[in-house]
VMD Tcl script that builds the backbone (N, CA, C; Angstrom):
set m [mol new atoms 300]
animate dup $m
set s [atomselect $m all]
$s set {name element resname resid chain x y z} {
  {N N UNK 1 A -13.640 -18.852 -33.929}
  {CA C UNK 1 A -12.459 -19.142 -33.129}
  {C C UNK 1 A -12.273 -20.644 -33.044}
  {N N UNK 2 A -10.872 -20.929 -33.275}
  {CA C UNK 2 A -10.606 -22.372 -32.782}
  {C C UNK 2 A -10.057 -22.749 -32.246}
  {N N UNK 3 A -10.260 -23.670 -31.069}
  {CA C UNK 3 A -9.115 -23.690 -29.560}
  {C C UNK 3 A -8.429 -25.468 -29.934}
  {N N UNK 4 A -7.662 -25.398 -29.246}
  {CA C UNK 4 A -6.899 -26.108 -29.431}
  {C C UNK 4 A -6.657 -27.581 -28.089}
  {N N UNK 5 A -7.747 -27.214 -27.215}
  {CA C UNK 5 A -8.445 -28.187 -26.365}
  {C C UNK 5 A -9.373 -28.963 -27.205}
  {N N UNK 6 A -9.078 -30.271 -26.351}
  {CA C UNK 6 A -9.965 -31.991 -26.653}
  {C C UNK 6 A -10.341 -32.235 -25.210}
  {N N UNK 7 A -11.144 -32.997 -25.584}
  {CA C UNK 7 A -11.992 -33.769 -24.569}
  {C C UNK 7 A -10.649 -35.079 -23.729}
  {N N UNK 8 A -10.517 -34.706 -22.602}
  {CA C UNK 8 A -9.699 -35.730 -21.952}
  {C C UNK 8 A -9.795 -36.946 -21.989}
  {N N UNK 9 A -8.908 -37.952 -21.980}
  {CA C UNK 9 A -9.176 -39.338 -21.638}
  {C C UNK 9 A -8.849 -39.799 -19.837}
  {N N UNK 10 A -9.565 -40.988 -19.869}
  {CA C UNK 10 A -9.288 -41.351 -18.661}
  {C C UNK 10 A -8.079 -41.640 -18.117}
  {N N UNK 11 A -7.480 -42.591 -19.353}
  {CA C UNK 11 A -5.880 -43.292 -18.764}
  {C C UNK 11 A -5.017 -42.455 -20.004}
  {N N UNK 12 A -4.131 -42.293 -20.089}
  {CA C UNK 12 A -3.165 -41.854 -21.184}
  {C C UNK 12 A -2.960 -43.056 -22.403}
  {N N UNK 13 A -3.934 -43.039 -23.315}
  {CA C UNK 13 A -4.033 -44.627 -24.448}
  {C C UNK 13 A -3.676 -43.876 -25.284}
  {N N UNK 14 A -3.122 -44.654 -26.413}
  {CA C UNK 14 A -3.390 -44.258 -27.810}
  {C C UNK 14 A -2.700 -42.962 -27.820}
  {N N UNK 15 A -1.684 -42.065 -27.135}
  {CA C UNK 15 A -1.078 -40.828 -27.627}
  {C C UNK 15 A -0.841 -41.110 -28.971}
  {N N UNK 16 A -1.056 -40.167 -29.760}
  {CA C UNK 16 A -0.537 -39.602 -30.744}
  {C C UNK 16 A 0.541 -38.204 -30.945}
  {N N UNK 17 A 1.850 -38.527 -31.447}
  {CA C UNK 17 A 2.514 -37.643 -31.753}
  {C C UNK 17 A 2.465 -37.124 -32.508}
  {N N UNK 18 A 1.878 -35.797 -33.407}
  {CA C UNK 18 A 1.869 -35.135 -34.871}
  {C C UNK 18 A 2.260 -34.308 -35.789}
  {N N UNK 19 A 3.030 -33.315 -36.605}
  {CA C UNK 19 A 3.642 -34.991 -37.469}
  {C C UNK 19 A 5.096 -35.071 -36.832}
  {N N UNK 20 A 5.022 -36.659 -37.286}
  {CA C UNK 20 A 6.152 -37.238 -36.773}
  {C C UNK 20 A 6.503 -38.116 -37.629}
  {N N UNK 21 A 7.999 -37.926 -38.174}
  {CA C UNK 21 A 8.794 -37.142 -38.328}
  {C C UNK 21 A 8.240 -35.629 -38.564}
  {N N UNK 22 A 8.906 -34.874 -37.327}
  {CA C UNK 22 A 8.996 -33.187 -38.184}
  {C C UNK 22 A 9.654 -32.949 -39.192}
  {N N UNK 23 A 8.769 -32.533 -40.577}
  {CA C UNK 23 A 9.678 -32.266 -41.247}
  {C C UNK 23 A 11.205 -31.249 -41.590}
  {N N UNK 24 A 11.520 -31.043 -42.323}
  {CA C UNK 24 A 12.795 -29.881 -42.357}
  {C C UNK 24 A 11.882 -28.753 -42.694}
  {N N UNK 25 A 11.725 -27.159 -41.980}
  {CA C UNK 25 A 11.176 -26.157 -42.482}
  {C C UNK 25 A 9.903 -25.923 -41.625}
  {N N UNK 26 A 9.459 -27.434 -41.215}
  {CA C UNK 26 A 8.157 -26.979 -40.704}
  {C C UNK 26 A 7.645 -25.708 -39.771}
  {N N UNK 27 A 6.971 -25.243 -39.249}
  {CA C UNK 27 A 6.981 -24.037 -38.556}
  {C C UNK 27 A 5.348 -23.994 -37.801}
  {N N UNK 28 A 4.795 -25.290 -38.074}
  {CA C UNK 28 A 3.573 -25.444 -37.643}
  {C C UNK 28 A 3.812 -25.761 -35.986}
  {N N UNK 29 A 2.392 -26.044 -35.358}
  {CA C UNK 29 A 2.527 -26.367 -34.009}
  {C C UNK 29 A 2.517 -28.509 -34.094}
  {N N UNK 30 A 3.289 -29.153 -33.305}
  {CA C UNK 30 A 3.367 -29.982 -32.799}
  {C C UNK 30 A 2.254 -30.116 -31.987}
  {N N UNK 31 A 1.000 -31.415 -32.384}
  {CA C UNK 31 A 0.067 -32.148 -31.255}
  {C C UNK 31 A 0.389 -33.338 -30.732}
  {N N UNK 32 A -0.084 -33.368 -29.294}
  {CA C UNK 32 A 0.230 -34.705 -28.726}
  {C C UNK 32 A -1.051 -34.751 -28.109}
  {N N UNK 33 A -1.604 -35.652 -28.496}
  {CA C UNK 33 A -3.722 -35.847 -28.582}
  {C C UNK 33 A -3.435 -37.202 -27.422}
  {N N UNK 34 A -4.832 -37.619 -27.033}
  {CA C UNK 34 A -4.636 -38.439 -26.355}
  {C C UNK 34 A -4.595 -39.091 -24.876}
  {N N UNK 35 A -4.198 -37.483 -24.585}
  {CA C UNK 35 A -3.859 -37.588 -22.907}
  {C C UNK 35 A -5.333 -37.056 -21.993}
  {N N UNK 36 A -4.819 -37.526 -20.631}
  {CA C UNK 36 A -5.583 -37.074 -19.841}
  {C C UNK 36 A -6.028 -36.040 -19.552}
  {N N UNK 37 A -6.883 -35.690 -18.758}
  {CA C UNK 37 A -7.176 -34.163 -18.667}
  {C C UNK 37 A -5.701 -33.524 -17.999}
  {N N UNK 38 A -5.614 -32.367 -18.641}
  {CA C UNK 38 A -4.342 -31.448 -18.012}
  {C C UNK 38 A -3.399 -32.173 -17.701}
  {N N UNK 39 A -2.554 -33.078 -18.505}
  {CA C UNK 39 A -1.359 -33.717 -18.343}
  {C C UNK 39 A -0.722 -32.625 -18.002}
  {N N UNK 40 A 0.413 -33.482 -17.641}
  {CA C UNK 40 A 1.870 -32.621 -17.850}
  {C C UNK 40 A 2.682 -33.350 -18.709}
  {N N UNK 41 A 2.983 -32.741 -20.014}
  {CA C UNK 41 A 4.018 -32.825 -20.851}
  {C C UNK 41 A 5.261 -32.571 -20.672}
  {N N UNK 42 A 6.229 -33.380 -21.085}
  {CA C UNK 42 A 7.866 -32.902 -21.031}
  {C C UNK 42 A 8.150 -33.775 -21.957}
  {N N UNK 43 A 9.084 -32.676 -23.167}
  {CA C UNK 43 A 10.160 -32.641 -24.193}
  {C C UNK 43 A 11.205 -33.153 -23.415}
  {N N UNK 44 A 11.668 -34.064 -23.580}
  {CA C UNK 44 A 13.222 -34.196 -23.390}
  {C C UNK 44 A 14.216 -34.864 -24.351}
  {N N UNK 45 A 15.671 -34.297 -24.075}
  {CA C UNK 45 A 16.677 -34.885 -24.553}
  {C C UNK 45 A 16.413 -36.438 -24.324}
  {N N UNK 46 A 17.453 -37.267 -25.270}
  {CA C UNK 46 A 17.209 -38.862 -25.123}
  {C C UNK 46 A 18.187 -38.874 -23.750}
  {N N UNK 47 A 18.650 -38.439 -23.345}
  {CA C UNK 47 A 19.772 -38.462 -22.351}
  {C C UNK 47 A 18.797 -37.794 -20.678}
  {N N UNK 48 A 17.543 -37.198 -20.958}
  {CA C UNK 48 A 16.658 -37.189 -20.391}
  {C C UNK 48 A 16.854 -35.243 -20.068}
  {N N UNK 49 A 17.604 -34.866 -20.244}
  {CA C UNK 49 A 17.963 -33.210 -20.093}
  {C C UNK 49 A 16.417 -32.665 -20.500}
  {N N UNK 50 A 15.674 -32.002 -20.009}
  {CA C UNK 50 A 14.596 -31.080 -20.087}
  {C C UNK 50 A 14.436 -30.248 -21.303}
  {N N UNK 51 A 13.933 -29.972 -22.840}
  {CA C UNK 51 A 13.730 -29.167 -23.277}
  {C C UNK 51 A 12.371 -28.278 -23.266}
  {N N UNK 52 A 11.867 -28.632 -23.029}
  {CA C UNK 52 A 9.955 -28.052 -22.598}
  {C C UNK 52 A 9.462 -28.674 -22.107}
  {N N UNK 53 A 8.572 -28.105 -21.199}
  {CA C UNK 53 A 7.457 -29.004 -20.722}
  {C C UNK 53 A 6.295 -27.803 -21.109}
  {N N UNK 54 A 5.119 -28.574 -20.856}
  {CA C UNK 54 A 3.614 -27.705 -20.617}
  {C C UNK 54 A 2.796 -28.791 -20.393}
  {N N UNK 55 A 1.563 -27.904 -20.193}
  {CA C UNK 55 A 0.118 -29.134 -19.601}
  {C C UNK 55 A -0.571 -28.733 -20.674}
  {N N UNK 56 A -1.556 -30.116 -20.624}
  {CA C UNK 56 A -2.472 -30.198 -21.690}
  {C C UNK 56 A -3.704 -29.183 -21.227}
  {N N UNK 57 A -4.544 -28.777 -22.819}
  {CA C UNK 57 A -5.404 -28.459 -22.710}
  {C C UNK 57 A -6.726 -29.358 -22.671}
  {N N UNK 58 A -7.146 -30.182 -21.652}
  {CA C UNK 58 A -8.218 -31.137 -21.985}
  {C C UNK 58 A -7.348 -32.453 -22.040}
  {N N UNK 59 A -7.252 -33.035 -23.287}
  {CA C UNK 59 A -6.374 -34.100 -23.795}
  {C C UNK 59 A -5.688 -33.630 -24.822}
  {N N UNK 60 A -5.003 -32.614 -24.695}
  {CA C UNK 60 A -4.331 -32.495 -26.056}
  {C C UNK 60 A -2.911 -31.463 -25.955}
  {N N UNK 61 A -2.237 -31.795 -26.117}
  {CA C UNK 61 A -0.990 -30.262 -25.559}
  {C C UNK 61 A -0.393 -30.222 -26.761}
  {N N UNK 62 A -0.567 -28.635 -27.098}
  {CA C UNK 62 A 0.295 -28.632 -28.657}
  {C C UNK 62 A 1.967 -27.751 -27.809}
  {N N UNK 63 A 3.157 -27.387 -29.316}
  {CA C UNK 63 A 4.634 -27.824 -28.823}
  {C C UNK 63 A 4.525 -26.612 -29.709}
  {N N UNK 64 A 5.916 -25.870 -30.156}
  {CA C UNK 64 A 6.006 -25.149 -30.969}
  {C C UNK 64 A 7.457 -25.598 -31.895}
  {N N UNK 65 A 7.988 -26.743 -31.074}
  {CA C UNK 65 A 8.942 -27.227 -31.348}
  {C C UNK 65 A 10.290 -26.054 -30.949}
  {N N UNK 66 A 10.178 -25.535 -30.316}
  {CA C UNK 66 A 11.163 -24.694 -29.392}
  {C C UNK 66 A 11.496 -25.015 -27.688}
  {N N UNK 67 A 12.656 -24.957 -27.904}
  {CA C UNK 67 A 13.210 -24.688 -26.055}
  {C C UNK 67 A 12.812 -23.897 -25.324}
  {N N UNK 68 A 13.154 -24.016 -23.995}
  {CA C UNK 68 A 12.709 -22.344 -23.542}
  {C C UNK 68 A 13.046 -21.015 -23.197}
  {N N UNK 69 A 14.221 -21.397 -24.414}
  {CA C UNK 69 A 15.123 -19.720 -25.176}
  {C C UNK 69 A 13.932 -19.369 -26.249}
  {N N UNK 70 A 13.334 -20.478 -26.781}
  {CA C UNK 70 A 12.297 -19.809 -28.102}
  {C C UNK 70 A 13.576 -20.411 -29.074}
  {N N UNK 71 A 14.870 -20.981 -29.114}
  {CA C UNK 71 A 15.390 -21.602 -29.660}
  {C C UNK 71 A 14.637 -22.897 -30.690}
  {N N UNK 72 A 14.993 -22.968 -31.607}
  {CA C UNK 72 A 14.213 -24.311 -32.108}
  {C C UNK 72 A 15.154 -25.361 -32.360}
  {N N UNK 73 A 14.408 -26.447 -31.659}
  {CA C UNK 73 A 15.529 -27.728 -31.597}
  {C C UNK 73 A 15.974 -28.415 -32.624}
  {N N UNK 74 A 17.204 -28.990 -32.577}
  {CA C UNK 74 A 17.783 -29.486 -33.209}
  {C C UNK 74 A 17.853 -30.728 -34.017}
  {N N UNK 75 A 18.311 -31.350 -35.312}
  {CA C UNK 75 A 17.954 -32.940 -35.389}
  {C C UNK 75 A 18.132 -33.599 -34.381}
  {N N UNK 76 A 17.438 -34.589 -34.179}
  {CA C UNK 76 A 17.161 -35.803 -33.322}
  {C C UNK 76 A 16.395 -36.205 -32.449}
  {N N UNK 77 A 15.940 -37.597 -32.186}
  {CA C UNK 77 A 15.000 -37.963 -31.034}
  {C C UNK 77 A 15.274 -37.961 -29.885}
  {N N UNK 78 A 13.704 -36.930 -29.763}
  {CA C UNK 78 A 13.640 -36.618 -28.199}
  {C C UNK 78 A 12.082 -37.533 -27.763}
  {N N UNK 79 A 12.541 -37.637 -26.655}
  {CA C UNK 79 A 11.227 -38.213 -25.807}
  {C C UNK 79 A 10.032 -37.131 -25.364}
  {N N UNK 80 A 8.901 -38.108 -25.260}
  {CA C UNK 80 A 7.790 -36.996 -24.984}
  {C C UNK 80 A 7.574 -38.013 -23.487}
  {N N UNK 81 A 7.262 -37.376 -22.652}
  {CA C UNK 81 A 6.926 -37.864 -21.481}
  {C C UNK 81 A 5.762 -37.692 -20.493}
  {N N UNK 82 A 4.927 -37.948 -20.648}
  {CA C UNK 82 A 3.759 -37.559 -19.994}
  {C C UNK 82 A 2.887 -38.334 -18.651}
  {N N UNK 83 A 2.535 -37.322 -18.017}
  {CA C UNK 83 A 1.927 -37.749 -16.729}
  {C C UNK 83 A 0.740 -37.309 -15.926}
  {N N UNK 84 A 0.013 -37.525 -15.426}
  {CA C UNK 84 A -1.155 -37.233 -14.964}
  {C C UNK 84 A -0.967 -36.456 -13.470}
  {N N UNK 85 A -1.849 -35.826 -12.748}
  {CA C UNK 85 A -1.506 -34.841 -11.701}
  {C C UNK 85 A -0.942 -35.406 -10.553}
  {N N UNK 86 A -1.181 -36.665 -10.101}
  {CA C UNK 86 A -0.683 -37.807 -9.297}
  {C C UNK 86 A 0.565 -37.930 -9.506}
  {N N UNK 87 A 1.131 -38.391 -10.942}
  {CA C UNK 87 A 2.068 -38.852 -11.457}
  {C C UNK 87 A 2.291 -40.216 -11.514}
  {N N UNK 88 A 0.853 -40.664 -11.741}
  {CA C UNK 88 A 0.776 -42.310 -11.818}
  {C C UNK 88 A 0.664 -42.610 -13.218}
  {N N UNK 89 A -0.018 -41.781 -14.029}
  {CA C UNK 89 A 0.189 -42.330 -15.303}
  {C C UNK 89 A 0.888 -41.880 -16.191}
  {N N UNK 90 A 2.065 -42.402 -16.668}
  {CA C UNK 90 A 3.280 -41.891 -17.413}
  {C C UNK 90 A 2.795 -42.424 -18.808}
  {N N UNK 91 A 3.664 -42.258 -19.729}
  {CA C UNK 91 A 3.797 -42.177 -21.155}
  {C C UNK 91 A 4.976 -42.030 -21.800}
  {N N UNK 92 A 5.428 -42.916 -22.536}
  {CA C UNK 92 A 7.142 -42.297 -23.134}
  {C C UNK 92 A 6.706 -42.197 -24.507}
  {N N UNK 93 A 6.564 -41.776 -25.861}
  {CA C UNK 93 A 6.706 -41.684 -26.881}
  {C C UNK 93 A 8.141 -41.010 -27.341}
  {N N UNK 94 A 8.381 -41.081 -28.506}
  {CA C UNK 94 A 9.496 -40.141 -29.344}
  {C C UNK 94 A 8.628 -39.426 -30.111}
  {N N UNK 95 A 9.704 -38.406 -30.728}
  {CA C UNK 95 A 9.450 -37.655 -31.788}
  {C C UNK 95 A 10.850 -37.521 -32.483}
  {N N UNK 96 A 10.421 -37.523 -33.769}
  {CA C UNK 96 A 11.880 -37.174 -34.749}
  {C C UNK 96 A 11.675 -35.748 -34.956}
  {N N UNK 97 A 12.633 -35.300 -35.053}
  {CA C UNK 97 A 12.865 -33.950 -36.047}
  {C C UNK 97 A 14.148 -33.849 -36.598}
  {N N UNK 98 A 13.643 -33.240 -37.705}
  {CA C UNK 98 A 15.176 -33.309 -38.899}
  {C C UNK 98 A 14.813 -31.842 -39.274}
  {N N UNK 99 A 15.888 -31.134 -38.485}
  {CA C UNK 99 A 16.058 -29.428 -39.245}
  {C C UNK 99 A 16.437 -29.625 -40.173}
  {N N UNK 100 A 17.372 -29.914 -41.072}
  {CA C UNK 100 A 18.376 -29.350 -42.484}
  {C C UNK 100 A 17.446 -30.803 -43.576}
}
mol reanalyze $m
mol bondsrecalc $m
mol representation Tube
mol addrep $m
């Protein structure tokens, strides 16, 4: 069996978004490594509109690259936003994705 939990970090350093650019077709899971124990993740529009959120497993929260119709999103950059249980330590990264 292979889980999909990491070992937490202290402060939110070094996120990694993976891969990024999504390619066209992909169908794999989206990682965002890096984070604290049990972040909270949020997908959002650049305009800041909500497409997913979830918490990490450990330091690591994988995406499926879907909304939460199970819709799969559309071209363009969205922000990844992340925060710790406090909500003191934030994080902004992007991610590209190019459907077509």
């Amino acid at each position: 069996f292979r889980g999909t939990a990491t070992e937490g970090s202290i402060r939110n350093e070094n996120v990694l978004v993976f891969p990024n650019p999504v390619p066209p077709g992909y169908n794999g899971t989206i990682g965002i490594k890096g984070l604290v124990n049990d972040a909270i993740v949020k997908i959002t529009e650049m305009d800041g509109r909500l497409v997913y959120q979830t918490r990490a497993l450990g330091g690591q929260a994988v995406w499926d690259g879907k909304d939460y119709r199970g819709r799969r999103i559309s071209t363009g950059v969205y922000l990844v936003v992340v925060s710790d249980e406090s909500r003191k330590e934030k994080t902004v990264g992007k991610i590209v994705f190019i459907s077509k």
